[in-house]
C-alpha positions, 0 to 999 in steps of 0.5 A: 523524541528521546535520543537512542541509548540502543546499541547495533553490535556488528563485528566490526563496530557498534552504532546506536539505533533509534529505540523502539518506539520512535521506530513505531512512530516513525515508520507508521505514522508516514504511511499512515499519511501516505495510504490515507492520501491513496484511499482517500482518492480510491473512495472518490474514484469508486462513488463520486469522481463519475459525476464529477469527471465524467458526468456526460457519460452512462454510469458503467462507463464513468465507473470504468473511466474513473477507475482507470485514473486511479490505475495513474498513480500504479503507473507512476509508482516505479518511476517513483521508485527509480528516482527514490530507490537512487537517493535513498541508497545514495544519501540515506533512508531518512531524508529521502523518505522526507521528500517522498511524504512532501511530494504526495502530500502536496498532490493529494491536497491539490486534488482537493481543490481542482474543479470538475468538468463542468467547469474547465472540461477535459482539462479537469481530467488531465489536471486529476491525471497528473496529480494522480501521477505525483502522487504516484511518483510520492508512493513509489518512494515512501514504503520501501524506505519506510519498512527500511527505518524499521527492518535496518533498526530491528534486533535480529530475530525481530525483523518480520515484527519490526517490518509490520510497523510501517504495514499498520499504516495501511490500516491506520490510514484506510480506517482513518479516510473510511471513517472521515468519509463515514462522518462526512456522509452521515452530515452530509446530504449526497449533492452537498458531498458532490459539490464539496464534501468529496474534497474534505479528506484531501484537503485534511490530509495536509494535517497528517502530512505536517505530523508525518513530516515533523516525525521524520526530521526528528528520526535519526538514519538507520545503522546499517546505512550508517556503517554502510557509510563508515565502511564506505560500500555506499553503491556509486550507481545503486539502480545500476547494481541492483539491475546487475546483481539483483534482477533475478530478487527483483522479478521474484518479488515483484510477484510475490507480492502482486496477490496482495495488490490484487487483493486487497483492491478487490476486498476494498475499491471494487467491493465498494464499488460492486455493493453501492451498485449491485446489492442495494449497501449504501456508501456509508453502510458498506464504508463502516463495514470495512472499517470494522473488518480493517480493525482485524486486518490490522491485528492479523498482520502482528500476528502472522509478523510475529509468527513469521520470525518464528516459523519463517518467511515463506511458509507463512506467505506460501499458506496464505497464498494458498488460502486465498486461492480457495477463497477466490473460488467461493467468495462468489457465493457470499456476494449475492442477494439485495443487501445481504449484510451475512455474506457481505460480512463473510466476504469482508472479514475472511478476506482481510484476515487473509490479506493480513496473513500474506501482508505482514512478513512482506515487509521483512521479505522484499528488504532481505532479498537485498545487500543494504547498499542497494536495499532500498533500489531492489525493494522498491523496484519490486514493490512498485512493479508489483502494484502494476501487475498486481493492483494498477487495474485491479477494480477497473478489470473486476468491474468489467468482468463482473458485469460482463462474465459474471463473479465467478471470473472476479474470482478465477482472475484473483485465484490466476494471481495468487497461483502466481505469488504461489509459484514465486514463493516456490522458487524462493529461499525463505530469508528468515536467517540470512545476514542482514548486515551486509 
């Protein structure tokens, strides 16, 4: 990794930045790891933790029971925020955010070793529930401090751009899981992937963690912490400030994002879900369809990062928004019939290109609601309150309704959410040309 040779121009002094592509390694690969750990326990959730778990009860009931575990991790998130949010504005982005990748790496591969309820009962669902918690705890930390190595290392009129590096992870990890899972399940007999095929991914993940790991300590801290330092403005009590200063930022973001929660929960852990049980797809067939559908969702988030610097923050997300709207009305249509691959195909790839329309500029966004002294605090906080109201329950609540209301109400609960990121987007100034130095 070389030594950065880029300079930050402020002025009041110049501090050198990590170059560009340490930036991308860096913030990505981090998330990369931290997604790939949370899919990988989303796919587990949605076809064999059922059996795993919850074998003596009915199907439906198991489905909904272990899709409620993984709402834990939701849960867990803003405590993980509170806790990461502090030091990261305390002590620094960068070693902060080497704590959080260890604690959710180290949870994901004890996942992979914990024995079923056959064999120590209800504490094997406890035992899933508190390492699905630590992870939770591990995640609450890591993307706010990840979008922070980017945006704080971004030139001025780059920062959407920059911002969309660390969101590529979300991509990278869910293609590398889902196709990890793909392999397993095409060598694979189902009993062999019940009994021990399920625990493959997680214990992987320890792989990307070590590479996740070795980046990060190579990564200098960002600047604008940096001349936070040198000026000394470091926050005494960051929560505490970012409570009384920025609480108002804090709920608008929150909702801002909770449509991409939603979303994005519904276009992959539900869908699995409902298409393995409902529509005839096996678990690998609809596992590769997602994957050719992420490949695009990955290049939409460049482009509508890219477009976001220079249109604007808030027009990209309010079209976005707006669009997803509509299509939580007529999606509905796409999921009917045994095993048909057109509609199914429809639904996947429009609604990942519009995932990937509001999920790019969030990255720059939830940073430049805040002052860099309490950044970290106020982005996470945000971020990680907006996966409770956004995703904690996401597949478990579609899952219900739709075998209980039918598909049409999967929809309005996904249009009732994007009305509401709608509405905050409303009432919130674009932040495309504000200082981000202060």
């Amino acid at each position: 990794m070389e030594t950065s040779t880029e300079l930050l121009h402020t002025e009041s002094t110049t501090i050198e930045r990590d170059p560009v592509k340490t930036v991308i390694f860096a913030s990505m690969i981090g998330t990369a790891v931290e997604f790939f750990d949370f899919y990988a326990y989303g796919t587990a959730a949605a076809t064999y933790f059922p059996k795993i778990f919850f074998p003596s009860l009915t199907p439906t009931i198991a489905i909904l029971l272990s899709l409620l575990t993984f709402g834990v991790a939701f849960v867990a998130r803003p405590l993980g925020s509170f806790i990461f949010g502090h030091f990261g504005d305390k002590i620094g982005r960068k070693r902060t955010l080497v704590v959080s990748l260890s604690l959710m790496g180290g949870a994901t591969v004890l996942i992979g070793f914990l024995p079923g309820f056959k064999t120590l009962g209800f504490t094997a669902v406890i035992l899933l529930c508190l390492c699905r918690f630590v992870q939770g705890i591990g995640l609450g930390g890591e993307w706010s401090g990840a979008v922070l190595v980017a945006t704080e290392n971004a030139p001025e009129n780059k920062r959407a751009l920059y911002g969309s590096f660390p969101k590529l992870g979300a991509p990278l990890g869910f293609f590398l899981c889902n196709g990890l899972f793909f392999v397993l399940e095409s060598f694979l007999t189902p009993s062999q992937m019940v009994s021990f095929g399920w625990r493959i991914p997680f214990l992987a993940s320890a792989v990307m963690v070590i590479i996740g790991l070795w980046v990060r300590k190579r990564l200098q801290e960002t600047p604008l912490f940096r001349m936070t330092q040198k000026e000394e403005n470091v926050a005494k009590s960051p929560l505490k400030e970012v409570f009384k200063t920025s609480w108002k930022q804090i709920l608008r973001g929150t909702f801002i994002v909770a449509v991409s929660y939603t979303f994005f929960f519904t276009l992959s852990t539900w869908s699995l879900t409902f298409a393995t049980t409902n529509l005839g797809f096996s678990n690998r067939e609809f596992l590769l369809l997602l994957m050719a559908a992420i490949v695009m969702f990955a290049a939409v988030i460049l482009a509508s990062s890219y477009l976001a610097d220079y249109w604007g923050r808030k027009k990209i997300l309010m079209t976005g928004t707006a669009l997803i709207a509509i299509f939580a009305v007529i999606f509905p249509v796409f999921l009917t019939g045994q095993h048909n691959v057109p509609g199914v195909c429809a639904f996947l790839f429009i609604g990942f290109f519009l995932m990937g329309i509001i999920y790019g500029p969030i990255g720059a966004v939830l940073p430049e609601l805040f002052s860099t002294k309490v950044r970290y605090s106020g982005s996470a906080l945000a971020y990680n309150l907006s996966a409770i109201v956004g995703a904690a329950f996401a597949p478990t609540i579609a899952t219900w309704l739709a075998a209980n209301w039918g598909l049409h109400t999967v929809g309005l609960y996904l249009g009732i959410m994007a009305v509401v990121s709608f509405i905050a987007l409303a009432f919130t100034k674009d932040t495309k040309n504000i200082d981000y130095t202060k």
